[in-house]
C-alpha positions, -999 to 999 in steps of 0.1 A, spaced: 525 -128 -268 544 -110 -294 528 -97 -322 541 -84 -357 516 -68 -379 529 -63 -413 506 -36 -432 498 -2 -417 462 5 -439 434 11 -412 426 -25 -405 464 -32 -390 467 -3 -377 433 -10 -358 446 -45 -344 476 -34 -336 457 -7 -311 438 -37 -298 462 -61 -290 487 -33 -271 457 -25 -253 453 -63 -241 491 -57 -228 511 -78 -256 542 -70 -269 531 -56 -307 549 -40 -338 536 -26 -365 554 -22 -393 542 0 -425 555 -6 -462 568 28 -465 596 43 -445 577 76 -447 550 64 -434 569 42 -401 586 74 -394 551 99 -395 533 72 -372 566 70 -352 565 109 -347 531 118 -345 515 87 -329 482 83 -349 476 70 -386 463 101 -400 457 89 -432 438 55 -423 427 58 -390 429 93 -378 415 107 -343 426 76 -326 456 75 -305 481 51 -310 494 37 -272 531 44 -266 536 8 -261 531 4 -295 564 -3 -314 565 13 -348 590 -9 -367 602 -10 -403 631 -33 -413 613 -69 -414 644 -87 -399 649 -73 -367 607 -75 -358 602 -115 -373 637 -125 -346 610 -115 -320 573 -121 -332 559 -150 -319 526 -143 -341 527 -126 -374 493 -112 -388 491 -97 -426 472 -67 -432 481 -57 -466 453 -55 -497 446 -89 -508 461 -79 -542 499 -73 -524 498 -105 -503 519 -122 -521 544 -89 -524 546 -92 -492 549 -126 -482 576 -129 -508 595 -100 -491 585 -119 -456 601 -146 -472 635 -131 -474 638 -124 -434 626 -160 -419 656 -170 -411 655 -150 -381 620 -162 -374 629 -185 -351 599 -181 -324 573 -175 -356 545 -202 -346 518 -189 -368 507 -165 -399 476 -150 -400 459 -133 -428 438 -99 -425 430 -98 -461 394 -103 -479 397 -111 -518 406 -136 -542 443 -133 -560 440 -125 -598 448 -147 -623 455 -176 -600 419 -172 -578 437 -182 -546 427 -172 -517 446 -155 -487 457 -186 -468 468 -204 -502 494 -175 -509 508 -177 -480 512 -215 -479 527 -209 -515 551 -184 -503 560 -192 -473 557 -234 -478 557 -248 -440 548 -224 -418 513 -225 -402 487 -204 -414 455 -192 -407 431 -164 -415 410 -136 -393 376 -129 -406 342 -114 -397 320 -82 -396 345 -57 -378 351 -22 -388 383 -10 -379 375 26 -361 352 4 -338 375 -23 -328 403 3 -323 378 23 -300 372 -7 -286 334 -14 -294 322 -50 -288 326 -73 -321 333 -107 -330 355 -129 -357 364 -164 -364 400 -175 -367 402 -203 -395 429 -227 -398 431 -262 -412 430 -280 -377 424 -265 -342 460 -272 -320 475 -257 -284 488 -225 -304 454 -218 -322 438 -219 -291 465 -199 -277 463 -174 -303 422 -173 -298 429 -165 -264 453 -138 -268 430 -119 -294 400 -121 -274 389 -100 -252 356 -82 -234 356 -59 -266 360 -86 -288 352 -125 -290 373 -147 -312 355 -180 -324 377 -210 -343 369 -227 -374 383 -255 -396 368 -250 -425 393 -220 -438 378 -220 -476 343 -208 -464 360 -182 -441 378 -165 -470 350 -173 -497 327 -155 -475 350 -119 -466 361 -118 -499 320 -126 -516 307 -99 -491 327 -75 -503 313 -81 -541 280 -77 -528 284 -47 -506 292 -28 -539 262 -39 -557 238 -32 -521 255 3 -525 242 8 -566 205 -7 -546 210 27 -527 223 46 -548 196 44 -574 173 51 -545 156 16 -545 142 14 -513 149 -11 -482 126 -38 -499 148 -40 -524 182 -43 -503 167 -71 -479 158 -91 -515 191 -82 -528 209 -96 -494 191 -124 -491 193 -138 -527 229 -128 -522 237 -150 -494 221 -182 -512 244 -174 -540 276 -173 -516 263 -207 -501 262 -221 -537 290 -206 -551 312 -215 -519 298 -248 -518 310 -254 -555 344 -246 -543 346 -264 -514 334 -248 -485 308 -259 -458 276 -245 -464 268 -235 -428 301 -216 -425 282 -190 -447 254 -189 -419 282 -174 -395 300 -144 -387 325 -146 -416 290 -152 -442 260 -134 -435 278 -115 -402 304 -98 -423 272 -96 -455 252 -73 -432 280 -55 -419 294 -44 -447 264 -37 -470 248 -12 -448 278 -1 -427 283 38 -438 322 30 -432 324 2 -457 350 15 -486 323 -13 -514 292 -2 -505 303 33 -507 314 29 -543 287 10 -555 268 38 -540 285 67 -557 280 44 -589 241 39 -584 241 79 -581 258 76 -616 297 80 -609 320 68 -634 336 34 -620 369 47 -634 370 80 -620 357 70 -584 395 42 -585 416 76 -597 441 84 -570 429 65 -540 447 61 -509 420 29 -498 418 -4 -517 383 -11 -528 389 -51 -524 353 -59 -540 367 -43 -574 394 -73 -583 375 -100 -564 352 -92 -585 368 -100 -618 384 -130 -602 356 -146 -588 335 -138 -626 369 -157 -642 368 -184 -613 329 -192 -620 328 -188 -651 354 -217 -659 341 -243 -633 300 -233 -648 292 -219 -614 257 -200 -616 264 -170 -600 240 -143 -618 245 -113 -591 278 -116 -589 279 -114 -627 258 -87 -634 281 -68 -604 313 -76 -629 290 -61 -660 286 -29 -641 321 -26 -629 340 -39 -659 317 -36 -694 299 -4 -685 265 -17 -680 246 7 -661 230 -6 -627 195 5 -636 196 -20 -668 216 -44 -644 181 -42 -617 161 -51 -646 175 -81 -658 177 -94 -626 143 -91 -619 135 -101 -650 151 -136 -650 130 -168 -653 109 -175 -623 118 -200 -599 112 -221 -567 133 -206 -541 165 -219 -528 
């Protein structure tokens, strides 16, 4: 197949190793022209991935046009908070797209302001073409080295070119899995990502492993109820894009979240850990989105609040512990 990955961060510059190494035809094209032309010249992503090769079959591309006349299957790898950016510049060079069959999202957070997920910006932007999102507990070094892992491709029904595309992802490195229930896909990578910041304050302060397994397990009843509340099927949460990517990221030393909520339980300040970074810390504004989104539709969410408290009001995590554990007891659910 032929593969445009829009977004050059680690994450599509991983995939884009992946699939060249499965033989298909792949571009990868960066937002900056600086960038396109570094990764053209010295054939690895220093600044998000460096140490790993990229193949020489690996097109480096950067005017949109030209790539979307020949992509067969676009995936977006840009921060959740620049999706719609770049679909709306996507959106500008589709008249060429005449083989484009499907649009798949890499992103994990919730838009500000309008709380839509990943899939719904796309389907906003880019009204009729087919989309779908690419989720689960992978770390991009791993799958670019070609460690096993697995994910589940979402989209809103299960056709000949969803099965085609499941096919052409997977591999013996990596196992794709499809799902119909798209909401609890992307409720699930962008919740896990709140979370992972608030397991990383749990190490941070020094709390102990009793008190991360308590903390991750409270956490995923909270993204069954506050995915349910929105839509989602409850088991999708018991799967690789719930409590797979949960685990994954909250005790992964690579995750970007639980290494700032790490850095804040050792008593950073929240604003100077964001100054001048080259990574997106998606768990940050899904965060605030997700606190607006549940607190309008009166979902009880109490982790994820006391999370936005730390991150937004200043409340330190050490007062944060202590309310939590000091909240009215309760029969388990």
């Amino acid at each position: 197949m032929n593969f445009a990955i829009i977004g050059a961060g680690a994450w599509g510059t991983a995939f884009s190793i992946h699939l060249s190494r499965l033989g298909h035809t792949v571009t990868l094209v960066p937002r900056r022209f600086e960038q396109a032309l570094a990764l053209a010249s010295s054939r690895e992503n220093a600044d998000y991935l460096p140490g790993i090769p990229l193949p020489p079959s690996l097109q480096i591309g950067h005017e949109l046009a030209p790539v979307l006349m020949e992509a067969e299957i676009m995936l977006l790898a840009c921060p959740s908070q620049a999706l719609r950016a770049t679909c709306e510049r996507i959106a500008g060079n589709l008249a060429s797209a005449t083989r484009l069959a499907l649009v798949i999202s890499l992103s994990k957070g919730l838009e500000l302001g309008t709380h839509l997920r990943p899939v719904e910006i796309i389907e906003a932007v880019l009204p009729g073409r087919a989309a779908a999102t690419l989720t689960g507990p992978t770390n991009a070094a791993e799958v670019a080295r070609g460690l096993p892992s697995a994910m589940v491709l979402a989209a809103a029904r299960i056709d000949e070119t969803t099965t085609s595309v499941q096919a052409a992802l997977s591999a013996p490195s990596l196992r794709v899995y499809t799902s119909t229930d798209v909401a609890g896909a992307e409720f699930g990578g962008c919740l896990k990502n709140i979370y992972a910041i608030t397991a990383g304050c749990c190490d941070g302060l020094r709390l102990g492993d009793n008190a991360r397994a308590a903390l991750l397990t409270r956490a995923l009843a909270e993204m069954l109820r506050v995915g349910q509340a929105l839509g989602a099927r409850p088991e999708t949460f018991y799967g690789l894009s719930g409590f797979g990517d949960l685990v994954a990221t909250c005790h992964g030393n690579w995750s970007r979240n639980r290494q700032f909520g790490f850095q804040i339980g050792e008593g950073r300040a929240v604003a100077k850990l964001l100054e001048g970074r080259k990574t997106v810390v998606e768990g940050y504004k899904t965060t605030a989105s997700f606190a607006e989104l549940c607190a309008e539709r009166k979902i009880d969410a109490p982790i994820l609040r006391e999370t936005y408290a730390v991150l937004y009001e200043g409340k330190s995590p050490a007062k944060t512990l202590a309310d939590l554990m000091g909240r009215e007891l309760k029969r388990e659910s």
